[in-house]
N, C-alpha and C positions, 0 to 999 in steps of 0.2 A: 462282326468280327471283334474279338474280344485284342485289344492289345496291353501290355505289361511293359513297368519302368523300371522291373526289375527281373535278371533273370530267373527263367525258369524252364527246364526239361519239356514241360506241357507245352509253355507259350505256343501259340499261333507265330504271334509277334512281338518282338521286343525291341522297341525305340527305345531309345535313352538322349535325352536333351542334355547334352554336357562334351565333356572330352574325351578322345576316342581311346583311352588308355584306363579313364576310371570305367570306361563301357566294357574295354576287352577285360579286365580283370575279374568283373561278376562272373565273366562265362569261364567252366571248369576247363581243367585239360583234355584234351582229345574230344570236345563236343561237337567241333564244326566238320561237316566235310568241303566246304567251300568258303575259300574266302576271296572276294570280289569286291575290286575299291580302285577309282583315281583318286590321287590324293591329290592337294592342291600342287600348284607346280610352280610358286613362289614367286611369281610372276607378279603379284599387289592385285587382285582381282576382289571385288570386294566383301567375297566370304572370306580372304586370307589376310594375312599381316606380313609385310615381307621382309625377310632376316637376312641376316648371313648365309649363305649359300653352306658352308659349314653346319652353319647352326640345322639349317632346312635339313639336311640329311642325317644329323645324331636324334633329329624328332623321327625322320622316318624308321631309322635302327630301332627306333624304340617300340614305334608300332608294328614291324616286322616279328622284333622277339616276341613280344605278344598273340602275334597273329600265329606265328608255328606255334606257342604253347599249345593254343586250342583246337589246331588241325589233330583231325584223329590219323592215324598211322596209314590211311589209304586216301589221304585226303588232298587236296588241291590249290595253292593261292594262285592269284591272279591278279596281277599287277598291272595296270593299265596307267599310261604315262606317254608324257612328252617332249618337249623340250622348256627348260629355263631359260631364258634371255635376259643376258646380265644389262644392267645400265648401260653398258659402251656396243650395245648387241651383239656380243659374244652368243654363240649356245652353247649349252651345255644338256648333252643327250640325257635324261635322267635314267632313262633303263640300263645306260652304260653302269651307272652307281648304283643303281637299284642290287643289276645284277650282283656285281661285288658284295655286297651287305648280304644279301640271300644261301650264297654258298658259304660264309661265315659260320651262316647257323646251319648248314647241311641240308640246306633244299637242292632238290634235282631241277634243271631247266628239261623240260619238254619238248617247247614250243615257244619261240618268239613270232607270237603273231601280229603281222603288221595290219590295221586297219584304214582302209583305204577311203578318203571323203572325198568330193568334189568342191565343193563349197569351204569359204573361209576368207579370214584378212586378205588382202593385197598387197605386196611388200614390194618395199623400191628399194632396199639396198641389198635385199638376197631372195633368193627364190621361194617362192605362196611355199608352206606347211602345209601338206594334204595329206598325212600320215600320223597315225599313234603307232604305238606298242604295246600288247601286253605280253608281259612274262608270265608263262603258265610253269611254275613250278609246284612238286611236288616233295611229300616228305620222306619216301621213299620207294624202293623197285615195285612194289605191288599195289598201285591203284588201280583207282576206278577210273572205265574210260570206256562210253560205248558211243560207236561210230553212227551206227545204228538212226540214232534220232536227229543227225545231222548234218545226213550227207545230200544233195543236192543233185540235179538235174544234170546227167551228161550234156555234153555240145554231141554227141554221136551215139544218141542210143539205138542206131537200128544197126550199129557195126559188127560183123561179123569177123569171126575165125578165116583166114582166103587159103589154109594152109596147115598139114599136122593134124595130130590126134581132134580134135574140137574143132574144125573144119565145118563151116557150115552154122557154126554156133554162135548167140551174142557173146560179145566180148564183153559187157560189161554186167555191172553188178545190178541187176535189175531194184534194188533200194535206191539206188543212186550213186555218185562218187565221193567220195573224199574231198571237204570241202577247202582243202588246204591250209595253207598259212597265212594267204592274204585275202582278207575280207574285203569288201565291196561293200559295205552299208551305208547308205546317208545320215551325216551328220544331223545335233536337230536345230536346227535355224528357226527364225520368225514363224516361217510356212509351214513347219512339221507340225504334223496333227498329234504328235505327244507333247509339245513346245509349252513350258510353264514360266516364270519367272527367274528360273535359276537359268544365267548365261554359260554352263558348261553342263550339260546335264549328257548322260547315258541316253544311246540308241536302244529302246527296249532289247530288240533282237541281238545285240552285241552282246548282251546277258544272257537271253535266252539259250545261247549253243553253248555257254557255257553249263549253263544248271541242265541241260539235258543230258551235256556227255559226260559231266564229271561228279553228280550225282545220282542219287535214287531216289524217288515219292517219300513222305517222312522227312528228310534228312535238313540240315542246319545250313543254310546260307549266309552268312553275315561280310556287313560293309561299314567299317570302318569309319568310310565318311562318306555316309549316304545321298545327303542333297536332298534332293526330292524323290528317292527312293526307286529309284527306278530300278537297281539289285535286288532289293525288296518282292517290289510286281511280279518281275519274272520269276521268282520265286516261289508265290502263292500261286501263280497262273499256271502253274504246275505241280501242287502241290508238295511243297516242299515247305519248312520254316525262314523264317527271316529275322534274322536282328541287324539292328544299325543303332550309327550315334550321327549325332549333326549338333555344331556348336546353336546353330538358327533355330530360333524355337519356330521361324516362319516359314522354314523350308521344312521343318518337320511335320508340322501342320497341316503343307498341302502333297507331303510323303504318304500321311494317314490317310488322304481324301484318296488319294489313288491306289490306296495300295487296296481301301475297301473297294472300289469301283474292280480291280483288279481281280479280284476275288471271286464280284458277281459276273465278273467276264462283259462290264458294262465300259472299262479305260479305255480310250480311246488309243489307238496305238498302228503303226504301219506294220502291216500282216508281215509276217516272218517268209521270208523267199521271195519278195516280191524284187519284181526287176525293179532296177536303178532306170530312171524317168530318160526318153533316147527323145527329143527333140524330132521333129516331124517335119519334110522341108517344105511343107503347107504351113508352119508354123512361122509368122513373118518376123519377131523376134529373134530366130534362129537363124536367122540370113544375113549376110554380111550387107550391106550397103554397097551399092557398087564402087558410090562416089567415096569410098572409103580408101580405096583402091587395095594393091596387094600386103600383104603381111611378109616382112622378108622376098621378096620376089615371087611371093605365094599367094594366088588366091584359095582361101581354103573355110569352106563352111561346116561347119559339129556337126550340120545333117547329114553330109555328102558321107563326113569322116563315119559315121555312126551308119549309114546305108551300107558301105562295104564291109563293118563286118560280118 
């Protein structure tokens, strides 16, 4: 796979080792149909530098105006975010601000869709974070959007009509259902079989539903602030284009290694649809201890919970 440090119409792929503002500017107007980024969340993590909470959101305006420049007119951003925790642990929701900055420059919201983990920190002064956001906005009434390549497994596909015209008939959409607004994907932790280096890194598959339904074969994905590429992979893995920027020439590095593995269909990655891991109550792990005794007045084991439903 050939990749370019500079744009180009043909690229395959276009990384760019720098900052994501000298990156968005190579690329023309109206090139991209997708644009797909967490940007950091100013939290001191050690690909960022942590600012003024002010300051953090006039850098993100910045890469916002940039990002609709180069959306083409049926095109799609996608905002994925969390929350900031100020020094005295305050949060501060970032899609709440996101949002505001987006309708400024006349993007349409779609879909707030929340992404749902199991895994994460343990917090003793407020409740575990098991939730993202992304804002799926658009640039205006006439995109692209097929449901088609992402919709998912009824809970009742053998339901029928009991009544009326279709009487007798499945009720449902034999492609599958609409996969809603909240996602179910596992974060990637130590154990994930896509897990690299970078401690905040994209679920391939959280990428993937989006390049299937909000573009075409061909078309231009780009990520802002890449990482280790994972916007990128899904991307090729479907063939589409890819560009990104990443300040880390060493997270860009092992972006390249996967995005070519991606390509030959050799990256390792968690199959897209697969069920969330349900504990087994042969699994002794998953069992409470007796001598533990009840929880709240509750004896209650994740097998039992997960057997009923």
């Amino acid at each position: 796979m050939r990749f370019v440090k500079h744009y180009s119409p043909a690229a395959e792929v276009f990384l760019h080792h720098g900052d994501r503002l000298d990156f968005l500017r190579e690329i023309p107007d109206g090139a991209a149909q997708l644009i797909v980024t967490s940007p950091p969340y100013n939290i001191g993590k050690k690909y960022e530098k942590r600012v003024l909470f002010e300051k953090y959101l006039e850098q993100q305006k910045e890469t916002l105006i940039e990002s609709t420049r180069i959306l083409t007119e049926r095109g799609s951003l996608c905002w994925e975010t969390g929350n900031h925790i100020a020094i005295d642990g305050e949060v501060f929701p970032i899609d709440i601000y996101i949002y505001q900055l987006c309708k400024r420059l006349g993007l349409k919201l779609r879909n707030r869709i929340v992404w749902c983990f199991e895994h994460g920190l343990h917090c003793s002064k407020r409740l575990s974070g098991r939730y993202e956001t992304i804002l799926w906005f658009t640039k205006s009434d006439d995109y692209v959007f097929n449901l088609d390549p992402i919709r998912i497994p009824q809970k009742y596909p053998g339901k029928k009509y009991f009544k009326g015209p279709k009487q007798g008939q499945y009720s449902c959409n034999p492609l599958g259902k609409n996969p809603g607004d909240v996602w179910v994907i596992p974060n990637v932790k130590n154990n994930h079989v896509e897990k690299t280096v970078h401690p905040c890194q994209f679920p391939i598959e959280l990428v993937e539903r989006l390049v299937l339904s909000l573009t075409s074969p061909g078309d231009l994905v780009v990520d802002p602030y890449l990482g280790v590429g994972s916007t990128a992979c899904a991307a090729v893995m479907h063939g589409r284009r890819a560009a990104g920027a990443d300040l880390s020439e060493e997270y860009l590095e092992i972006a390249r290694e996967r995005i070519e593995q991606a390509k030959a269909g050799l990256l390792p990655v968690r199959p897209r649809g697969k069920q969330v891991y349900v504990p087994s109550e042969r699994d002794t792990v998953a069992r409470r201890p007796e001598h533990f005794g009840p929880i709240n007045g509750v004896i209650t084991n994740l097998s039992d919970i997960y057997a009923e439903q």
